[in-house]
C-alpha positions in Angstrom: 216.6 -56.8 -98.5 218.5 -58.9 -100.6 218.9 -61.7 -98.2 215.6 -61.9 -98.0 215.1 -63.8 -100.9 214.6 -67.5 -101.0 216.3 -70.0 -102.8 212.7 -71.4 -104.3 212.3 -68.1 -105.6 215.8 -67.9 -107.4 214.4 -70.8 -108.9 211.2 -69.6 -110.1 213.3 -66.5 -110.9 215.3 -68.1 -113.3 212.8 -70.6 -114.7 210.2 -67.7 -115.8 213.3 -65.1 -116.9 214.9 -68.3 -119.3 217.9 -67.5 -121.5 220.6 -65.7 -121.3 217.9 -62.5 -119.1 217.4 -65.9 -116.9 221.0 -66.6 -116.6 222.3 -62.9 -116.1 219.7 -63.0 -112.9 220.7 -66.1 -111.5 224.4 -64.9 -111.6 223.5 -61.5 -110.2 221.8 -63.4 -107.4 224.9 -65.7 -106.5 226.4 -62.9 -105.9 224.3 -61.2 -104.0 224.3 -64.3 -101.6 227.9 -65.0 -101.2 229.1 -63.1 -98.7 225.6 -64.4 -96.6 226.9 -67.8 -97.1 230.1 -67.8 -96.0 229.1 -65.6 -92.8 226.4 -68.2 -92.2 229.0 -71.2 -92.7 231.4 -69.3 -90.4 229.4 -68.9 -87.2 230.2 -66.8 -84.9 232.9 -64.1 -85.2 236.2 -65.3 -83.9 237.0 -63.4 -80.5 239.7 -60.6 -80.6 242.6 -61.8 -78.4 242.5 -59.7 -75.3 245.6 -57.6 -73.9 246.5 -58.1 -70.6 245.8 -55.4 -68.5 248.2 -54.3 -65.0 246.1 -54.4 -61.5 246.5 -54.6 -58.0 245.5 -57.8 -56.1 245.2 -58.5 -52.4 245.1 -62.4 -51.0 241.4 -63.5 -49.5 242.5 -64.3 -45.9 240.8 -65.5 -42.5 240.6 -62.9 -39.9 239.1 -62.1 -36.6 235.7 -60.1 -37.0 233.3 -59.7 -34.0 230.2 -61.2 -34.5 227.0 -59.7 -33.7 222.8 -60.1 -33.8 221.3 -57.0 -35.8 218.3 -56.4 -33.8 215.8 -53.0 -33.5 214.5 -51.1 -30.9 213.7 -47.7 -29.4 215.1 -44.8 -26.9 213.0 -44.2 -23.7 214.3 -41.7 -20.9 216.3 -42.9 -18.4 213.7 -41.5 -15.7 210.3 -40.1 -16.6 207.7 -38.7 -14.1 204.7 -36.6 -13.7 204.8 -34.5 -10.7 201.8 -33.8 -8.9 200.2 -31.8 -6.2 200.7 -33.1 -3.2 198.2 -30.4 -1.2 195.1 -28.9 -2.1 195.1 -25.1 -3.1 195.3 -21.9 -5.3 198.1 -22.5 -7.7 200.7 -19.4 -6.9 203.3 -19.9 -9.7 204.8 -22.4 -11.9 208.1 -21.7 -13.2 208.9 -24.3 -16.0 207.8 -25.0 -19.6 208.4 -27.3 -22.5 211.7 -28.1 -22.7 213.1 -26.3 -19.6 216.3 -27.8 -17.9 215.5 -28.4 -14.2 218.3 -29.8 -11.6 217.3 -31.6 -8.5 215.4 -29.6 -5.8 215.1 -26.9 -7.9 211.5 -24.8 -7.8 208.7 -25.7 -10.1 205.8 -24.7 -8.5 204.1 -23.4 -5.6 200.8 -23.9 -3.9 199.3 -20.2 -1.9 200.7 -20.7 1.9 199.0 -19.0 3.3 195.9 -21.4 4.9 199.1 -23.7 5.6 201.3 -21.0 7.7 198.2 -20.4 9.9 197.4 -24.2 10.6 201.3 -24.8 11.8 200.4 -21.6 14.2 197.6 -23.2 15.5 199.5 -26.4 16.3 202.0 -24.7 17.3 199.5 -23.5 20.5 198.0 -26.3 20.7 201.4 -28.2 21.5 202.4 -25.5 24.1 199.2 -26.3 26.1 199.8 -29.8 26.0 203.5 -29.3 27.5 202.1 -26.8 29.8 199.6 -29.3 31.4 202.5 -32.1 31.7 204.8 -29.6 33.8 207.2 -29.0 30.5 208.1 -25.3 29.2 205.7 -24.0 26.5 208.8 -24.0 23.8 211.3 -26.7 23.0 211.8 -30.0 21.0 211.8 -32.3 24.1 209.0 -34.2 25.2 210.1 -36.5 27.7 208.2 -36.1 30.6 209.3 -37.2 34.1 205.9 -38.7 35.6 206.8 -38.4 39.3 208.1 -34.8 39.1 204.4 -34.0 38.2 202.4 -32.0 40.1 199.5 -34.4 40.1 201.3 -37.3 41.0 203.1 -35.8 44.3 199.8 -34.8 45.2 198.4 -38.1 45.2 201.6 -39.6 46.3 201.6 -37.4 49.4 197.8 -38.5 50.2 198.9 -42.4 49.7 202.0 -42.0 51.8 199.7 -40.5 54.9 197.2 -43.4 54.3 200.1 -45.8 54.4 201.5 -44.6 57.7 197.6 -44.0 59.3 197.3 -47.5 57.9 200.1 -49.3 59.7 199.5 -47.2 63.1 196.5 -48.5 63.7 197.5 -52.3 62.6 200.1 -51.4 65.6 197.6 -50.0 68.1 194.7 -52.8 67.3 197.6 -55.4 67.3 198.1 -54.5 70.7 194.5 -53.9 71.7 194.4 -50.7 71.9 192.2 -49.4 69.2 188.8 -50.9 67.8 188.1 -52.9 64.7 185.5 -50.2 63.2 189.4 -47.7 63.5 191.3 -50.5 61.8 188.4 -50.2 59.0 188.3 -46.6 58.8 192.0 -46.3 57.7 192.0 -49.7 55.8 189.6 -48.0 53.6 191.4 -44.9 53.4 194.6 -46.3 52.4 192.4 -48.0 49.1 191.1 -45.0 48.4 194.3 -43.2 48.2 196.2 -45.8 46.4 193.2 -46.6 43.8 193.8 -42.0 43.8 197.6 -42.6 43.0 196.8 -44.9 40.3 194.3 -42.7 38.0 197.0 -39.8 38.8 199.3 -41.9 36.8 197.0 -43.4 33.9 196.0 -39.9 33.7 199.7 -38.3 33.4 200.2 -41.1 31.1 197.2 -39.8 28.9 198.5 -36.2 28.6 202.3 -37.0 28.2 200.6 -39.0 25.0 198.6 -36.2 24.2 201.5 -34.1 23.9 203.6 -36.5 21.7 200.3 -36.3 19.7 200.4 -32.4 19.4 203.9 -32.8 18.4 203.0 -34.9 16.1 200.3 -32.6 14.7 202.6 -29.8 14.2 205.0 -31.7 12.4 202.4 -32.8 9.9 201.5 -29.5 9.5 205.0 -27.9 8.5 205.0 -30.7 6.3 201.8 -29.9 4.3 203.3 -26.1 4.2 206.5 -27.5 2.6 204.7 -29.9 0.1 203.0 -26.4 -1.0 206.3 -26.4 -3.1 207.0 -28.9 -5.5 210.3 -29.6 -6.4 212.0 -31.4 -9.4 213.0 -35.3 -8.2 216.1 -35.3 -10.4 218.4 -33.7 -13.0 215.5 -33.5 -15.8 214.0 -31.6 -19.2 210.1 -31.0 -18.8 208.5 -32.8 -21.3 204.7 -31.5 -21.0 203.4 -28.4 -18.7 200.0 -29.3 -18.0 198.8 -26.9 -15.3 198.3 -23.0 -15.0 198.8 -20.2 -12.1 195.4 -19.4 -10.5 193.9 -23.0 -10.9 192.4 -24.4 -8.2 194.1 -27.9 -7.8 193.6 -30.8 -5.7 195.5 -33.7 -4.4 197.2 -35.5 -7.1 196.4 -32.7 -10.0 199.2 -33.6 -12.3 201.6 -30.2 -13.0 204.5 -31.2 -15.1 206.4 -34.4 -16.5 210.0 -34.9 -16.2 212.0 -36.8 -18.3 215.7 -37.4 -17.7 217.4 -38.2 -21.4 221.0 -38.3 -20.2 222.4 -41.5 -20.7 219.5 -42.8 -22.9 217.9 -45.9 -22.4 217.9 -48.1 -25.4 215.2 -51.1 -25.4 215.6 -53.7 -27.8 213.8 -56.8 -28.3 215.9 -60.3 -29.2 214.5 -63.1 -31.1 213.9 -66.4 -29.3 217.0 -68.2 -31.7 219.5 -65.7 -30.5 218.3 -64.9 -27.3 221.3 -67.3 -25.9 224.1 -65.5 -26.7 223.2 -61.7 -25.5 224.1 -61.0 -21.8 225.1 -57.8 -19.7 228.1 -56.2 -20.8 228.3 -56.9 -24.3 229.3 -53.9 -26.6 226.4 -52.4 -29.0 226.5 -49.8 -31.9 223.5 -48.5 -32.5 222.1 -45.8 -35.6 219.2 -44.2 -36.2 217.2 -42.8 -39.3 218.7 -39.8 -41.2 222.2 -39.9 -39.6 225.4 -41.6 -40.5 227.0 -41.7 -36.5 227.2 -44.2 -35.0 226.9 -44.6 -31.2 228.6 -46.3 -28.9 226.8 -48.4 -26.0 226.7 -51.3 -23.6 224.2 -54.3 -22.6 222.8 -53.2 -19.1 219.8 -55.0 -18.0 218.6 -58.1 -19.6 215.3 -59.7 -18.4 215.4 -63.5 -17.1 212.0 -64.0 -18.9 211.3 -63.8 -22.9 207.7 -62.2 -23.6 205.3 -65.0 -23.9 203.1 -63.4 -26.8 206.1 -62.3 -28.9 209.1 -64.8 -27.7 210.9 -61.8 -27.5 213.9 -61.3 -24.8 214.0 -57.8 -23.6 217.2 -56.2 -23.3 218.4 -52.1 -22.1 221.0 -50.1 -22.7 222.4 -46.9 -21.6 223.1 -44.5 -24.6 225.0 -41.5 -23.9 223.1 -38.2 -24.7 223.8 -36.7 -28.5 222.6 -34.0 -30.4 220.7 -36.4 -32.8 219.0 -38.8 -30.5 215.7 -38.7 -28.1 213.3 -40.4 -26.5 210.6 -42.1 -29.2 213.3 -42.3 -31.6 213.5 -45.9 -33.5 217.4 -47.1 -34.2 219.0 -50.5 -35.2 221.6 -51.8 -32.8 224.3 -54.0 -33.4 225.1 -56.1 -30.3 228.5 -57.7 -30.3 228.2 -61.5 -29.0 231.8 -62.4 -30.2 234.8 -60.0 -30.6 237.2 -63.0 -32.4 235.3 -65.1 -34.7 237.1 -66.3 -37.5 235.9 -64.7 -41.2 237.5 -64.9 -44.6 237.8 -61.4 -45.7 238.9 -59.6 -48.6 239.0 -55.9 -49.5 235.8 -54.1 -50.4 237.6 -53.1 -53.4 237.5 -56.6 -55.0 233.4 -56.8 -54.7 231.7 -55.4 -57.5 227.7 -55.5 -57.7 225.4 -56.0 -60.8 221.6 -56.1 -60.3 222.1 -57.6 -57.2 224.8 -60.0 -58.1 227.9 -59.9 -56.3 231.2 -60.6 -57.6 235.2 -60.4 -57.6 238.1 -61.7 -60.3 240.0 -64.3 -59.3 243.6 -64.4 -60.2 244.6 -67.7 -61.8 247.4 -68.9 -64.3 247.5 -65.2 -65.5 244.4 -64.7 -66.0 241.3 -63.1 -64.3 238.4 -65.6 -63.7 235.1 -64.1 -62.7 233.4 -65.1 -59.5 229.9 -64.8 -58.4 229.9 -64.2 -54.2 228.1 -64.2 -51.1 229.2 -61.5 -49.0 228.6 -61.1 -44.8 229.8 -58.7 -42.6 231.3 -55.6 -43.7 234.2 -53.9 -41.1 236.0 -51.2 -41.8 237.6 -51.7 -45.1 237.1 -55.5 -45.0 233.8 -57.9 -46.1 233.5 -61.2 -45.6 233.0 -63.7 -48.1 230.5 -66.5 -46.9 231.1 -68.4 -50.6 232.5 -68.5 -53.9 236.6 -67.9 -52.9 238.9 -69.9 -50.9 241.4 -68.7 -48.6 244.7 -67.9 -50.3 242.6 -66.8 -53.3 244.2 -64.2 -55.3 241.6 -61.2 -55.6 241.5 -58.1 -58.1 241.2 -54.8 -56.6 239.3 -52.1 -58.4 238.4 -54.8 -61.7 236.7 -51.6 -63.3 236.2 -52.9 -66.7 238.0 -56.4 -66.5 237.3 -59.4 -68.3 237.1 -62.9 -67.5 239.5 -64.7 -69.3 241.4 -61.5 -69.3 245.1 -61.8 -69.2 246.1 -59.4 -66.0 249.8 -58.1 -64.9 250.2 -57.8 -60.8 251.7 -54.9 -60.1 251.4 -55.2 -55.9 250.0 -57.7 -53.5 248.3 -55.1 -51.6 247.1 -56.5 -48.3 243.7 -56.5 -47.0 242.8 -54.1 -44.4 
């Protein structure tokens, strides 16, 4: 309150008190302001010498620290596909819901049989007639059929051989004037007849020895559509969606269930333009997703030899073993590895401290600790790298706690980086 007052108004003060009143204020006032003065005249107060304090240090130092593009993506399953009736029918059973574990072959679902069993009867006879016309036994997988051993074509070989012979008789007999002209015609016509006989016998055995192969044929597509009545899981698979009911009615193509196989994973991520270059098959890649602190462990796969016009995006896959945590639709940051040995100056996480965003470390120098402000990289293990603001060789506190710069500082160890 007192320090308050202004000189003009000691003044006036002492002018309007007069006398010794006037002089009794005006020395109670001086006093008052003294120790004001001399604080004002003094500045600042002098610093308190600070006592050196023991710590640890570590040297920053260059070391090999894999490089790697920090990109985003997605899990898909390996294999995903909707099943689907292959044949018309009733819809007998289906044996798998959400979430069941199917293996290859296994039974998912069956169509009613029994329209199929009595079709693969039917062609079944119809085939045994068609081998019975053609000479061959009503049962048996053999078709072949032996066109002269027919009874058709001996028949119209015999008649052909007969015309022959009749044929070259009378050539003989009117050769030596024996028998007319109007004889030589009779047989010449015969023997036309009988070949032009021999022929369609042939064309015709030709036609039912094709007929049979068609039965055959028949049959076979038959035992087929009573086998397709089943439907059977493709692969090793977890059903993601059940999306048909016993006692529908289904047709061709109904769909009845999708499959997805999840183990490995396939992990797609999308590469920017700039660092498209330097990813290729084979590279390593640890990936994490949302709400976990595991990390997992895959490699570069497929890489596609185009980037995505609209997005100038390089698509890349990955195979991701199976984990409790992960799934298909999940969202995960990978990190792929495009150098194993690139050079980095590194010093101990210990030595970086953060304030509001600010990071720094004390630098050891003539004894003292000399604050720092940093630019920090890549972080492995117990290591960061420092992109700025210390040299290799550097002299680093670890743990600063509450240090000072300008701080006097005793080294107790040169602890090494990790």
């Amino acid at each position: 309150m007192r320090r308050s007052i202004s000189r003009d108004t000691v003044w006036r003060g002492t002018i309007v008190a007069g006398g010794e009143l006037g002089r009794a204020v005006l020395l109670a006032l001086v006093i008052c302001f003294a120790p004001s003065c001399r604080e004002s005249n003094s500045g600042k107060p002098a610093k308190e010498a600070l006592a050196a304090k023991s710590v640890q240090t570590a040297r920053a130092e260059l070391r090999p620290m894999d490089r790697t593009v920090i990109v985003t993506g997605s899990f898909h399953a390996r294999e995903q596909s909707t099943l689907s009736v292959k044949v018309p029918g009733r819809l007998e059973k289906i044996t798998v819901d959400i979430g069941s574990v199917v293996r290859k072959g296994d039974e998912l679902a069956r169509i009613d049989r029994t329209d199929y069993e009595l079709r693969v009867r039917q062609a079944e006879a119809v085939l045994a007639q068609a081998r019975a016309v053609v000479g061959l036994p009503l049962e048996g997988d053999d078709d072949k059929v032996d066109v002269e051993k027919t009874g058709t074509i001996r028949q119209a070989q015999a008649v052909l051989e007969e015309a022959t012979k009749n044929r070259e008789r009378v050539k003989q007999l009117r050769a030596d004037k024996i028998a007319a002209q109007s004889e030589l015609d009779t047989v010449e016509a015969a023997y036309a007849v009988a070949l032009s006989r021999y022929q369609d016998a042939l064309e015709e055995i030709r036609g039912r020895a094709a007929l049979v192969l068609q039965r055959r044929a028949e049959l076979n597509l038959s035992r087929k559509q009573l086998t397709d009545t089943v439907t059977t899981a493709p692969f090793d698979a977890i059903v993601h969606q059940r999306l048909a009911h016993p006692g529908e009615y289904v047709q061709t193509g109904t769909p009845l269930a999708v499959l997805a196989a999840v183990n490995p994973l396939r992990l797609r991520l999308e590469i920017p333009e700039r660092e498209s270059t330097q990813v290729r098959p084979g590279q390593s890649v640890r990936v994490t997703v949302g709400g976990s602190t595991n990390v997992h462990s895959a490699t570069i796969a497929r890489v596609s030899p185009v980037l995505v016009e609209t997005s100038r995006m390089l698509l890349v896959e990955a195979d991701v073993p199976a984990a409790p945590e992960l799934r298909p639709g999940l969202f995960a940051q990978a990190e792929i590895v495009v150098n194993e040995n690139d050079a980095a100056l590194c010093v101990p996480d210990g030595a970086i401290t953060s304030f509001v965003g600010i990071e720094k470390v004390f630098v050891v120098k003539d004894g003292k600790a000399s604050e720092k402000n940093v630019r920090t990289g890549r972080r492995r293990g117990k290591s960061v790298e420092v992109l700025s603001g210390v040299a290799a060789g550097d002299v680093v506190v670890l743990n600063p706690g509450r240090l000072r710069s300008e701080q006097p500082v005793i080294e107790e160890a040169n602890a090494a980086a990790r």
